[in-house]
N, C-alpha and C positions, 0 to 999 in steps of 0.2 A: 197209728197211735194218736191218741187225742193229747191235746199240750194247750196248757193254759196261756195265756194271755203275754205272759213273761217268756211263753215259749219254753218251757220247763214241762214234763210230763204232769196230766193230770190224776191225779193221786186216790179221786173220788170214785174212779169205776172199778176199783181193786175192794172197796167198800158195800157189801151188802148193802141197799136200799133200805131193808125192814130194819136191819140191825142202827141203821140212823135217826129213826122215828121214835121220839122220845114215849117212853110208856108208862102211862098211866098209874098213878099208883093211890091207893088210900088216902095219902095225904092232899091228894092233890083234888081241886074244883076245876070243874071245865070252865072256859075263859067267857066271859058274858057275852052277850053279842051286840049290848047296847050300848048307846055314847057313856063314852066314862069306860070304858072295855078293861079287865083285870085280868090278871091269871095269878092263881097260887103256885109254886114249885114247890116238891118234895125237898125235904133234906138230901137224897140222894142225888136230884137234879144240882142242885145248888154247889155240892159236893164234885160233879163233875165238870161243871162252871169252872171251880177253880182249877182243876187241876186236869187242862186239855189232856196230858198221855195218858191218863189214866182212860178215860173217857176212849179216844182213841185205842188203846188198847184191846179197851172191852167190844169194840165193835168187832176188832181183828177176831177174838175168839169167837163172838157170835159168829161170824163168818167160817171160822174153822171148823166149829160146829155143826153148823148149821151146811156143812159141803159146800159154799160154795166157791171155795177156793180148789175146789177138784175142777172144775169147769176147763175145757180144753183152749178156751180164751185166756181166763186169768192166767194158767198155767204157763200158757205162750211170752204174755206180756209180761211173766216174775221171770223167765227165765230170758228174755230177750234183755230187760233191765240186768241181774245180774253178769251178761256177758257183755252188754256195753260196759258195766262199770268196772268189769277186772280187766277188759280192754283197757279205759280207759287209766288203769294202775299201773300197769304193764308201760302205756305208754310213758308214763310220769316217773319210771322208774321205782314204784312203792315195790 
């Protein structure tokens, strides 16, 4: 299991790759490439700026969608997490 820095499970390999790469939309100019370098963000980017679980969220679905939470990896590592953590409820008396 990969675990961040804190030593806590990293949370970012349960997250589709594609589903994280911001997309391009109408409103948006691609970023210049000379000194002084600019980027415009759509309204929707801007939108999910504020409001991380939404954002979040929406990657979850693309992923849902998109299968790749059928993978026999992820699958392993949601159900290994759920059973640590009703362990760990069990042990706490929840």
């Amino acid at each position: 299991m990969i675990r961040s820095v804190d030593g806590k499970p990293e949370l970012s390999k349960l997250v589709p790759n594609d589903a994280r790469q911001p997309q391009q939309t109408s409103h948006e100019k691609p970023a210049a490439t000379q000194q002084g370098d600019s980027i415009e963000l759509s309204d929707r980017a801007r939108q999910l700026m504020r409001n991380p679980e939404l954002a979040k969220r929406q990657r979850i679905e693309a992923g849902i969608e998109s299968g790749f939470y059928n993978s026999p990896e992820v699958l392993n590592t949601v159900a290994q997490r759920l059973l640590r953590d009703l362990d760990s409820g069990a042990a706490s008396g929840v």
